[in-house]
C-alpha positions in Angstrom: -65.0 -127.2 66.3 -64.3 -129.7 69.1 -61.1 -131.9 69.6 -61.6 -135.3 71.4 -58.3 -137.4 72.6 -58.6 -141.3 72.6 -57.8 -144.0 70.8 -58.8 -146.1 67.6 -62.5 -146.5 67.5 -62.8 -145.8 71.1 -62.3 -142.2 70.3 -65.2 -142.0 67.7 -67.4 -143.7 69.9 -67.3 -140.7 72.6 -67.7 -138.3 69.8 -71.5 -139.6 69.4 -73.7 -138.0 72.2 -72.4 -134.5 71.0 -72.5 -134.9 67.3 -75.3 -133.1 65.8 -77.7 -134.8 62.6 -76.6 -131.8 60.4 -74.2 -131.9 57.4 -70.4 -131.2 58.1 -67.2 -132.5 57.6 -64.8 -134.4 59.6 -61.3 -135.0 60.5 -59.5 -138.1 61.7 -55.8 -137.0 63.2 -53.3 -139.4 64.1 -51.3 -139.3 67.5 -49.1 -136.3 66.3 -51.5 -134.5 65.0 -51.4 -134.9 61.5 -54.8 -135.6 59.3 -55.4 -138.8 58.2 -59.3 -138.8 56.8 -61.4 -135.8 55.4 -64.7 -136.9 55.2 -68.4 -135.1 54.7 -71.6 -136.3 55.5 -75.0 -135.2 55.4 -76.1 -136.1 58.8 -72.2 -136.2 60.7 -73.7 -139.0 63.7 -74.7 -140.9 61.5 -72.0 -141.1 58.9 -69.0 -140.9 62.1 -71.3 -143.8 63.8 -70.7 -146.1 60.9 -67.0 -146.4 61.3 -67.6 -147.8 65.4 -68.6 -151.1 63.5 -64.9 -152.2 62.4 -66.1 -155.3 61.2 -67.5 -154.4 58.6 -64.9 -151.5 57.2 -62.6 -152.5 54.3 -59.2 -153.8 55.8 -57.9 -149.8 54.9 -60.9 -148.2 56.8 -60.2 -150.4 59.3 -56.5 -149.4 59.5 -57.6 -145.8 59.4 -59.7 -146.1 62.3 -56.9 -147.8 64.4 -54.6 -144.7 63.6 -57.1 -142.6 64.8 -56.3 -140.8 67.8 -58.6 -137.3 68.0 -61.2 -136.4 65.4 -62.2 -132.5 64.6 -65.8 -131.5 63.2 -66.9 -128.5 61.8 -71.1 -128.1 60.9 -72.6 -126.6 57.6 -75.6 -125.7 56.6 -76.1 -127.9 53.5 -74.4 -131.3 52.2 -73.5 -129.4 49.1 -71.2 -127.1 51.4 -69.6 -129.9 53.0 -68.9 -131.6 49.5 -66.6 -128.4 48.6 -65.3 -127.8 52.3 -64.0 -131.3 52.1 -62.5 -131.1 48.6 -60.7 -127.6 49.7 -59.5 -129.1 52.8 -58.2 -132.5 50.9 -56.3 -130.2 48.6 -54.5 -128.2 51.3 -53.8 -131.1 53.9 -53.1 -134.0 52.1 -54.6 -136.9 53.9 -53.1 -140.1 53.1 -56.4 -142.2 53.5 -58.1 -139.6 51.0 -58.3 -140.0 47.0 -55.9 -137.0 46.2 -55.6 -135.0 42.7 -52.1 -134.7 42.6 -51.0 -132.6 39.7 -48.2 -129.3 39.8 -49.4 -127.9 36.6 -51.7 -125.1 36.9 -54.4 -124.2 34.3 -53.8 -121.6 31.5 -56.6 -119.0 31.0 -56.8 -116.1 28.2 -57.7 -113.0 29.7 -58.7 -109.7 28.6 -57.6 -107.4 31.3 -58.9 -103.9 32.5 -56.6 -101.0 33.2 -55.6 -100.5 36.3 -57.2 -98.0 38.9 -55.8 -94.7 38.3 -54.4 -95.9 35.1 -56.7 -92.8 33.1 -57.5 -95.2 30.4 -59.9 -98.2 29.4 -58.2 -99.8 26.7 -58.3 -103.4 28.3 -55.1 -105.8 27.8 -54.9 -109.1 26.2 -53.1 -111.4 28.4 -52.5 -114.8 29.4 -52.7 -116.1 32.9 -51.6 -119.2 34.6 -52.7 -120.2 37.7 -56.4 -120.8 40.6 -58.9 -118.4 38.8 -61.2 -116.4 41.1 -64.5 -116.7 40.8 -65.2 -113.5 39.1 -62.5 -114.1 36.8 -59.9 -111.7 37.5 -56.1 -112.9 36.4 -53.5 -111.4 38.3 -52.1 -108.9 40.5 -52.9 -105.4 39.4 -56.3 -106.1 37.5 -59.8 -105.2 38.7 -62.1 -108.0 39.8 -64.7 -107.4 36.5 -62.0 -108.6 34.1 -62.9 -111.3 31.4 -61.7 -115.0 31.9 -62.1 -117.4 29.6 -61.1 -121.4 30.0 -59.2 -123.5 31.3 -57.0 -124.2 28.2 -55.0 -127.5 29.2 -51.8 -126.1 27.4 -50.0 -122.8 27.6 -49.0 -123.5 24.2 -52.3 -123.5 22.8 -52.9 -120.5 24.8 -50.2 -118.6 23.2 -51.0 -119.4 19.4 -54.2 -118.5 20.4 -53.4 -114.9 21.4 -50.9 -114.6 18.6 -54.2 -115.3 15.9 -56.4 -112.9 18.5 -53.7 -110.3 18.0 -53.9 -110.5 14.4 -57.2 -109.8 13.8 -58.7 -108.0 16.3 -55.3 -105.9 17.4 -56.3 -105.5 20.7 -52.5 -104.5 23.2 -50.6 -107.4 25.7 -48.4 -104.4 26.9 -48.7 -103.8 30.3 -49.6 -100.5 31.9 -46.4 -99.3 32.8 -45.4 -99.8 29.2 -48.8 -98.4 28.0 -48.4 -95.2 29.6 -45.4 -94.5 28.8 -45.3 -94.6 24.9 -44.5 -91.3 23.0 -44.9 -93.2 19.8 -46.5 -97.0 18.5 -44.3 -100.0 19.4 -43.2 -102.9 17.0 -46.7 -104.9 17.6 -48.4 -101.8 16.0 -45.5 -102.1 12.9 -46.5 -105.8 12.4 -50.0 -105.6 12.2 -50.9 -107.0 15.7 -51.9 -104.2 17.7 -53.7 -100.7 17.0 -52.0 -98.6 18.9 -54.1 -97.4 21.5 -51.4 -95.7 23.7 -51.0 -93.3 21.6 -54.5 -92.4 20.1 -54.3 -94.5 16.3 -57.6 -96.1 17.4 -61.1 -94.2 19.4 -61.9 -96.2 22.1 -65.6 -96.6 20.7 -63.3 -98.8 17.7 -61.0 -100.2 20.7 -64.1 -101.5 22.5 -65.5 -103.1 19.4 -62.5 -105.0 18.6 -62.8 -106.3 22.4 -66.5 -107.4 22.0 -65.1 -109.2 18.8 -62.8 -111.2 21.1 -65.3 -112.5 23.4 -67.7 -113.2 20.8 -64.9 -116.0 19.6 -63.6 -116.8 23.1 -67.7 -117.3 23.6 -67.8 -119.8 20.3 -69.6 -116.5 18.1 -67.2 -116.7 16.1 -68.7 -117.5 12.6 -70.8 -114.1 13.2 -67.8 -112.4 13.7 -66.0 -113.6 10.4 -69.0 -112.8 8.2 -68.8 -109.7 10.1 -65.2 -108.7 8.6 -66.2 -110.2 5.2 -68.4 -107.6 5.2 -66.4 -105.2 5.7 -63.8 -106.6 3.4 -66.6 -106.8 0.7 -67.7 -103.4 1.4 -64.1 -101.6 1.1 -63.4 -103.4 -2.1 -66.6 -101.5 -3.7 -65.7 -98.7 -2.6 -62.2 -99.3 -4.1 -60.6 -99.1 -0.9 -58.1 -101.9 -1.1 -55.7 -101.4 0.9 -58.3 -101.4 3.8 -59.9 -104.4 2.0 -57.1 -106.4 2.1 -56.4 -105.0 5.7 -60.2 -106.6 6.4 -58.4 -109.8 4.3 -55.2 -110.3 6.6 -57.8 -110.6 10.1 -60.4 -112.9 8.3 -57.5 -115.1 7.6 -55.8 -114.8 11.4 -59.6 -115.1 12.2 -59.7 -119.0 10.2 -56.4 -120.1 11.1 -57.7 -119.6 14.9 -60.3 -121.7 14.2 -59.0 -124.6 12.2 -56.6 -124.7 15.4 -59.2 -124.8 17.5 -61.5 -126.8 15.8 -60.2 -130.6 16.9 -63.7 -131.7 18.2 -64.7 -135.1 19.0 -68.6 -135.3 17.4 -71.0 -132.8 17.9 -70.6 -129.3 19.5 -70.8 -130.0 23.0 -71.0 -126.4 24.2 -69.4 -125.4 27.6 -68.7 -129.3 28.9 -65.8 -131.1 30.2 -65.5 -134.8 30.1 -64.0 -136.4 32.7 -63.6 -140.6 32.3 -61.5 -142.8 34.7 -59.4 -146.0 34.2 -58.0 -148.3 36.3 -55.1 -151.0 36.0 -52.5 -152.8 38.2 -53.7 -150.5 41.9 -53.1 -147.0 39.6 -55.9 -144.6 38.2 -56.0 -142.1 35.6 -58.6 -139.8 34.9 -58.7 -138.1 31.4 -59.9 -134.5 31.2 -61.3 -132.9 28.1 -62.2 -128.9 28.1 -64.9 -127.9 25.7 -66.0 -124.2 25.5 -68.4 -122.7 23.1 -68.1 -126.1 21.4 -64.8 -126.1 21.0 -61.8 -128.9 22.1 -59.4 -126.6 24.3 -57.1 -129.2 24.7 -57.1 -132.5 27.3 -54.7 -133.7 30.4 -54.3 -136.7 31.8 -54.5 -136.8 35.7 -53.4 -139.5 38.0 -55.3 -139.2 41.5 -53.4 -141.2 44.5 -57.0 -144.0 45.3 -57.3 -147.4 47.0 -58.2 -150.2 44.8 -61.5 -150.7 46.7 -63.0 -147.4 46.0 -65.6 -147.4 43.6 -65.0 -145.6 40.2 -67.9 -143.4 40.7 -66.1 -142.1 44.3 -63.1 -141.3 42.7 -64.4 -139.4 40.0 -66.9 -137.4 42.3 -64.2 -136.6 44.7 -61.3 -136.1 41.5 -64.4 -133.4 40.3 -65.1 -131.8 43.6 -60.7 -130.9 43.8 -60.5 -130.2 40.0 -63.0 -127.4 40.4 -62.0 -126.1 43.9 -60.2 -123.4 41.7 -61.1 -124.0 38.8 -64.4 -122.6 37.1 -66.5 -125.5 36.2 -68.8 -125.4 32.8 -72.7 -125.8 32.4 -72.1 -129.8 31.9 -69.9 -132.3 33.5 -69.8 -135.7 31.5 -68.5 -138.6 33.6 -67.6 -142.0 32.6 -68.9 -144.0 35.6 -72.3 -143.1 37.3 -71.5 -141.1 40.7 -73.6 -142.0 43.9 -75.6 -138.4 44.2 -75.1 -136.2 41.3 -77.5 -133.8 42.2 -75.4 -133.4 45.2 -71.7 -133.3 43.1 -73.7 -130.8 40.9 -75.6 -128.4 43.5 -72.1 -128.4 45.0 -70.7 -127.4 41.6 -73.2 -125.2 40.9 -72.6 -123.2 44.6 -69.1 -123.0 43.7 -69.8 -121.6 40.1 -72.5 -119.0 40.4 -74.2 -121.1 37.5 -76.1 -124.2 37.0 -74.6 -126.9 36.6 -75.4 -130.5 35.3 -73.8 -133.3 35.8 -74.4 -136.8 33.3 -73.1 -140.4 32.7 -74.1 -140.5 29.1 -75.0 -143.9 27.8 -75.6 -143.3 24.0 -75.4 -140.7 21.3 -72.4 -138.5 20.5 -71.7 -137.6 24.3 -71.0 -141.2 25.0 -68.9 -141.3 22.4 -67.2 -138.4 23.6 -66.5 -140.5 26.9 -65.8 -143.4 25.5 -62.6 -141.6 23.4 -61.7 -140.0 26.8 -61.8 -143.4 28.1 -59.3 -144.9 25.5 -56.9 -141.8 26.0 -57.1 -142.7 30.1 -56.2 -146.3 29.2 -53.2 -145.1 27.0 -52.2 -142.5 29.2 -51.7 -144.9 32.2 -50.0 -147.0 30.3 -47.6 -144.8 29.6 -47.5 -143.6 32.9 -46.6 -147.1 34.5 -43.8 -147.3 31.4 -42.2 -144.3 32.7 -42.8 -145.2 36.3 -40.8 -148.3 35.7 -37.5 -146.6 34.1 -37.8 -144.2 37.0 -37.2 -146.7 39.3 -34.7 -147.8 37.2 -32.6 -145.2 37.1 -33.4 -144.2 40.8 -32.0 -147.6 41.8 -28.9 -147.0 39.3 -28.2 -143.5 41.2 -28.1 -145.4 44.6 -25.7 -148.1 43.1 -23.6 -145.6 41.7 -23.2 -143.3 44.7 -23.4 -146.2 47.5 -26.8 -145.2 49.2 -28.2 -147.7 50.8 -31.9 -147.7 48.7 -33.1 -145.9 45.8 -33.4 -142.1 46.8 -37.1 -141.0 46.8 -36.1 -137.3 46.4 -33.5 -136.0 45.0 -33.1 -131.6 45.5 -30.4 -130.4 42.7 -29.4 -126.7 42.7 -27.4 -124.2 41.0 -27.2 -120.6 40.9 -27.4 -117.8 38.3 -26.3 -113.8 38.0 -24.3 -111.8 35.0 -21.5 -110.1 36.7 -23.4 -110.2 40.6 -26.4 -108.7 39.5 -30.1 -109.9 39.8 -28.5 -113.3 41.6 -30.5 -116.3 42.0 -30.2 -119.5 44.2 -32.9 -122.2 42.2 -33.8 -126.0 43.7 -35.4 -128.4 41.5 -36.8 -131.1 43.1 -37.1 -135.3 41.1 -38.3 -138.4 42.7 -40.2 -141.4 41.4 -42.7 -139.4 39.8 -40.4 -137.3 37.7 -39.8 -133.5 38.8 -41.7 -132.3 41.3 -42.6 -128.5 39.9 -44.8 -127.9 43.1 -41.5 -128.6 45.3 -39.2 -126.1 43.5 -38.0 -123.0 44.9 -36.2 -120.0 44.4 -34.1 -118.3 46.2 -33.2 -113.9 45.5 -29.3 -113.8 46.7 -29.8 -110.9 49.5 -26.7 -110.8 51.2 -25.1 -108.2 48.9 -21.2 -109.3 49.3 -22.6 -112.9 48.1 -23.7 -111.6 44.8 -21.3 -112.7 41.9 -20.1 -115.2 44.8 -21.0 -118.5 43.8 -19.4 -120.2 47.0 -21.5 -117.5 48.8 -24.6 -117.6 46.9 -24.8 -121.8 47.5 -23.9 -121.2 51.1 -26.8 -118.9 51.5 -29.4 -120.9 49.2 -28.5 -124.4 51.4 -28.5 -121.8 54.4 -32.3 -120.8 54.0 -33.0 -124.0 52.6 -32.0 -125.9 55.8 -31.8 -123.5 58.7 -35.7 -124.0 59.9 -35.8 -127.3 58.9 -33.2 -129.5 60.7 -34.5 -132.3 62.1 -38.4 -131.4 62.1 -38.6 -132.1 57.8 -37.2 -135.7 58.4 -40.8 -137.3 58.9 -42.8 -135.1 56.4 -41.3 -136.5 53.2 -39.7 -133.2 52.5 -36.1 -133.9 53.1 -33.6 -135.0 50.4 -32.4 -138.6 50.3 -29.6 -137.3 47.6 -28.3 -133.3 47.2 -26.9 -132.7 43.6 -24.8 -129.6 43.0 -24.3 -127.8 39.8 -20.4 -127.4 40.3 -17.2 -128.8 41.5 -15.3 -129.8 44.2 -15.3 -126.4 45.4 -19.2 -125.8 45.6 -19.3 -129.4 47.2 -16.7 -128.1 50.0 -19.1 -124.3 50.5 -21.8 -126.8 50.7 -20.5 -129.2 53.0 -19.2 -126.6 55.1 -22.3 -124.7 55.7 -24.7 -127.8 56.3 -22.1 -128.6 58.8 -23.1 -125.5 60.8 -26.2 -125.8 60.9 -25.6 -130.0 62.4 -26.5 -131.6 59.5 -23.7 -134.1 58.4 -25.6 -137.1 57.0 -27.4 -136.2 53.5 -25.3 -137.4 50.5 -23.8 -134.5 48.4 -22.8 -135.0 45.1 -21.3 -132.3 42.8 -21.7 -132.6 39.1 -19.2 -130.8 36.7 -18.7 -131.0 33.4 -15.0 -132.4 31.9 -12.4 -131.1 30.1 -13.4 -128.2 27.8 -17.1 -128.3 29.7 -17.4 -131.3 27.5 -21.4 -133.2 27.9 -20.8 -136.6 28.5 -17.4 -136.1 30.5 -19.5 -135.0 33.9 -16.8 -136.3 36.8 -18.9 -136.8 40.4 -17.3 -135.1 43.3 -18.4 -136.7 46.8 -17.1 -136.3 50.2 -13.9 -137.6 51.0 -13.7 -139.4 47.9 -11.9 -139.4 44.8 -13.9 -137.9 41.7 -16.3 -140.7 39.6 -17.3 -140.6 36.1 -19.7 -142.6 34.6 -19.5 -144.1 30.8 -20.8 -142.0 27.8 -23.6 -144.4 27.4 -24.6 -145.0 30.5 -28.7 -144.4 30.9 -28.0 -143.3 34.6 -25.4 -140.1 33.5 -28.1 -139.3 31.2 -30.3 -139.0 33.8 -28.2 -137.1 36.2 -27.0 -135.1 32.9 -31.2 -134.4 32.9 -31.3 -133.3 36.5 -28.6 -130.6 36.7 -30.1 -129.0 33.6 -33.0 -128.5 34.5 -31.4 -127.1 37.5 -29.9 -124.6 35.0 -32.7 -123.8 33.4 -34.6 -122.7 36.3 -31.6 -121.0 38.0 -31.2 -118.7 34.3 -35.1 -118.2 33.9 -35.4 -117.1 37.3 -32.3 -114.9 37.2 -34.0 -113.6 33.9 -37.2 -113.4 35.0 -36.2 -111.1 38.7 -34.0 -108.8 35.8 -36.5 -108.2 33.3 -38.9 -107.4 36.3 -36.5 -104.3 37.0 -36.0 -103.3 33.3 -39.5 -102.6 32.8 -39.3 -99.6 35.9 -37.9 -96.2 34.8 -36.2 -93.9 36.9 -39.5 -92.3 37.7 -41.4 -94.9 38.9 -42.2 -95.2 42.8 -42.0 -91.4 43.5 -44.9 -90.8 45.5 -47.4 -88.3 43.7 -46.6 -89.5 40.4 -49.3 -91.9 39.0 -49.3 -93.1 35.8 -50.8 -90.2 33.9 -48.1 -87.8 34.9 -45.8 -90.3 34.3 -46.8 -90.2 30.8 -47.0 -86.5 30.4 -43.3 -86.2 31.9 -42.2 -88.7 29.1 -44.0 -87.1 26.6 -42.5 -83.7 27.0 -39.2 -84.8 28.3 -38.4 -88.1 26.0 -37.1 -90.0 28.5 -36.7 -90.8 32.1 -33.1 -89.7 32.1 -33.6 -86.6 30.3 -36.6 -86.0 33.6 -33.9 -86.6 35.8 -31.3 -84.0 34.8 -34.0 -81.9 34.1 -33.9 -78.3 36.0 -36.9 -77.6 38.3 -37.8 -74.3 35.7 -38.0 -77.3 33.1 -39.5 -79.6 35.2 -42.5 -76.8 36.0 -43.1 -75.9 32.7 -43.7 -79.8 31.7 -47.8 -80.0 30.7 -49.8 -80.9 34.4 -47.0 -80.7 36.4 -47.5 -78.0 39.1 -45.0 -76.2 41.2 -45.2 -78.4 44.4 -45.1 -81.8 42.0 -41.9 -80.2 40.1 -40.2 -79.4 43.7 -40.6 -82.8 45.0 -39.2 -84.5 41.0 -36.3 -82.2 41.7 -35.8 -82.8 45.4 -35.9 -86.5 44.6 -33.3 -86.5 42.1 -30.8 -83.5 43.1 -31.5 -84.1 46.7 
């Protein structure tokens, strides 16, 4: 990698004698270092010599090149490597000049998980899992690399009701391990007919691993094989006057159709594994419209809206939206675009690389894949439209907060926060984050209360939130878009003062803070505005910018309680025996099994505790030490 200083086209220019004709990628930085341009090229001189004629750049190249004050290279061995080097360093470093997918929703996947290692079992879980899925499809902390992914499903929703029908015929678990091991008898799932007990030996593991295969054959779009599979079965129970299991056979066929009729929302024709991906353009926006099919099957769609210039070309946009989308994302056996790419054997080989698999890449022109395209198309046009609606009351309502608080221009971030406990325990500090674009779900954070005297504390708790919010960032966030043009507290006049106080320690005495608390009798619609040194404000019942504050602070709320729930359900689900070194998961189980509980292993004598089934002297010593001291 080689760093050059200079300036403006001066600087590429004495790149040129050292630049190698091999494929790479490049960086244009500006005079504080920040990146302004990811580019690849097959043959970097070449493609890095092009921009040294500025008369012939588009007035925004041009303007790029002038900013440019040190450029950065790094070699590959083929284009198609540069192509996904380039989209994974677009997505991490943001370059203004570059066409960026900008979307905080992650993709929902349906997974069926292996045990863990040391777990003693293989009865694999049923799960769902949001988030980047690795290549070899595992889904989350604690599962081994070979377990099954299947998607992306474009809502968690869908995701959901699809697991619920899964459940229901092929009664595979969702518990996790923890909860798996430790079962003496079957849960509720197993009552209601979604889940066949495993755990606790109701089903072989030959039956177990059957019902599995019959989930991937569906996920895998086998699924009318599988239902004239169980009417099969149904058919041959009821000869045998076995109608209880008959009917049993009944219940998942149905489970097994209702899956599908959900599922089944396709366009024309089966399109097998294929996403569609068509762009459209109006008034300097973009949106690109993404359908996911798998084993010919609609899995739902999303509408993103990528940050472009109005002279790239359509094709551009929608090679380089592709090569982010799929940076972490596995891509299918066919891509169908709706504007013809430049090189899509290179966007594909690329692809393909990333994948492990082949994969094509078309711009159909007739037949039931255009027509596909052409319905993503009108969903695009509708969904920017809407877009640019809601864009427009944004502003709105961002100009009616400044007018109503005295700030002198429409705030372009806004950072509300609130905290959450019950009676000091499991306390959370949460920041939500809203700014033209709506709320910014990639911005919030969450903050786990550690100073133990703050807990229950809500002065405390905010002081220490706005206290590792702020202490790191001072003056050095002012520049990089990440510091609030408006603070919004959930609370009073006496969370404004905590907060006031500590920003004031830590120098930091000119972002507007605004508390928000609810009237008389916590009334909605009564909200009086506590600022600084000035006497409280409250807005009319009907006016469209209290709504939208009203909006902000609960959503606040929300995240501040589902945090606060989410860190104490986390600790419900560990017994008193979990974390002692030397006892895995099996003994766990065995110590539960003979003793009932964790509490009754606790006060449990060390002649008891050695007598429990595979628990030897040395093990029942160290259960005892641990507990008794």
């Amino acid at each position: 990698m080689d760093r050059v200083p200079g300036s403006g086209a001066d600087v590429i220019r004495a790149q040129l004698p050292t630049l190698p004709d091999t494929p790479g990628v490049y960086r244009m930085l500006a005079a504080d270092g920040s990146v302004l341009y990811v580019g690849k090229a097959k043959n970097l001189k070449r493609r890095v010599a092009s921009y040294t004629r500025t008369d012939g750049l588009p007035n925004r190249t041009r303007r790029m090149v002038s900013l440019t004050r040190s450029m950065e290279f790094v070699t590959t061995h083929t284009e198609a490597e540069a192509l996904l080097l380039e989209a994974n360093l677009i997505r991490s470093l943001l370059p203004p000049f570059n066409i960026l997918v900008k979307d905080d929703r992650s993709f929902s996947y349906i997974v069926i998980g292996h045990s863990s290692k040391g777990s003693g079992h293989d009865f694999p879980r049923l799960m769902h899992h949001r988030g980047s899925a690795e290549r070899r499809g595992t889904a989350g902390k604690g599962n081994r690399r070979d377990s099954d992914l299947f998607g992306p499903y474009a809502s968690p929703h869908l995701v959901g009701m699809t697991i619920a029908a899964l459940q229901r015929a092929f009664l595979l678990r969702t518990c996790d391990d923890g909860v798996f091991v430790s079962r003496t008898r079957p849960c509720l799932q197993h009552q209601i007919k979604r889940c066949s007990a495993p755990c606790v030996g109701r089903v072989s593991e030959e039956e177990y691993t059957a019902q599995v295969q019959g989930v991937r054959d569906v996920l895998s779009g086998r699924s009318a094989e599988v239902q004239a599979e169980f009417a099969r079965h149904m058919l041959d129970s009821s000869d045998r006057l076995e109608y209880e299991d008959a009917a049993r056979w009944r219940d998942r066929i149905r489970a097994l159709t209702a899956l599908q009729s959900r599922q089944d929302i396709n366009l024309e024709d089966a399109l097998g594994d294929a996403d569609v991906l068509a762009l459209h353009r109006e008034g300097g926006a973009a949106c690109v419209q993404a359908f996911f099919f798998r084993g010919g099957r609609n899995q739902g769609t999303r509408a993103f809206f990528p940050r472009i210039d109005a002279e790239e070309e359509p094709g551009d946009i929608l090679a380089a939206f592709a090569a982010q989308l799929y940076a972490d994302t596995p891509p299918p056996a066919l891509l169908l675009l709706s504007d013809p790419v430049e090189s899509p054997e290179l966007l594909a080989d690329a692809l393909s690389l990333s994948a492990g698999h082949r994969v094509a890449v078309e711009c159909p022109k007739r037949g039931p894949k255009r027509r596909a395209v052409e319905h993503a198309q009108t969903n695009a046009r509708d969904a920017l439209g809407r877009r640019m609606s809601e864009r427009s009351t944004q502003a709105t309502l961002l100009e009616g907060v400044a007018r109503v608080f005295g700030l002198p221009a429409a705030p372009r971030r806004i950072e509300i926060y609130d905290t959450s406990h019950i009676q000091g325990s499991f306390p959370v500090g949460a920041m939500v984050v809203a700014g033209p674009e709506g709320f910014q779900r990639n911005a919030y954070r969450r903050f786990y209360i550690r100073d133990p005297e703050a807990a229950g504390d809500d002065y405390a708790m905010l002081r220490e939130t706005f206290t590792r919010r702020f202490h790191r960032s001072n003056d050095a966030g002012r520049d990089s878009g990440q510091w609030p043009d408006l603070v919004l507290i959930d609370g009073g006049l006496g969370q404004l003062n905590a907060v006031k106080d500590e920003l004031a320690m830590l120098q930091i005495t000119d972002i507007p803070l605004v508390a928000i608390a609810k009237g008389p009798d916590r009334n909605a619609g009564r909200e009086r505005f506590f600022r600084p040194g000035q006497p409280p404000l409250t807005l009319p019942p009907n006016d469209p910018v209290l709504h939208f504050l009203q909006r902000l602070r609960d959503e606040a709320h929300r995240t501040a309680i589902d945090s606060h729930r989410a860190r104490r359900m986390k600790a419900m689900s560990h017994t008193r025996i979990d974390g002692i070194p030397g006892i895995g998961p099996a003994r766990k189980k065995a110590l539960l099994h003979h003793f009932g509980s964790a509490t009754a292993v606790a006060s449990a004598g060390l002649k008891d505790l050695e007598a429990a089934p595979g628990i030897s002297a040395a093990t029942a010593r160290k259960l005892y030490e641990h507990f008794h001291g």
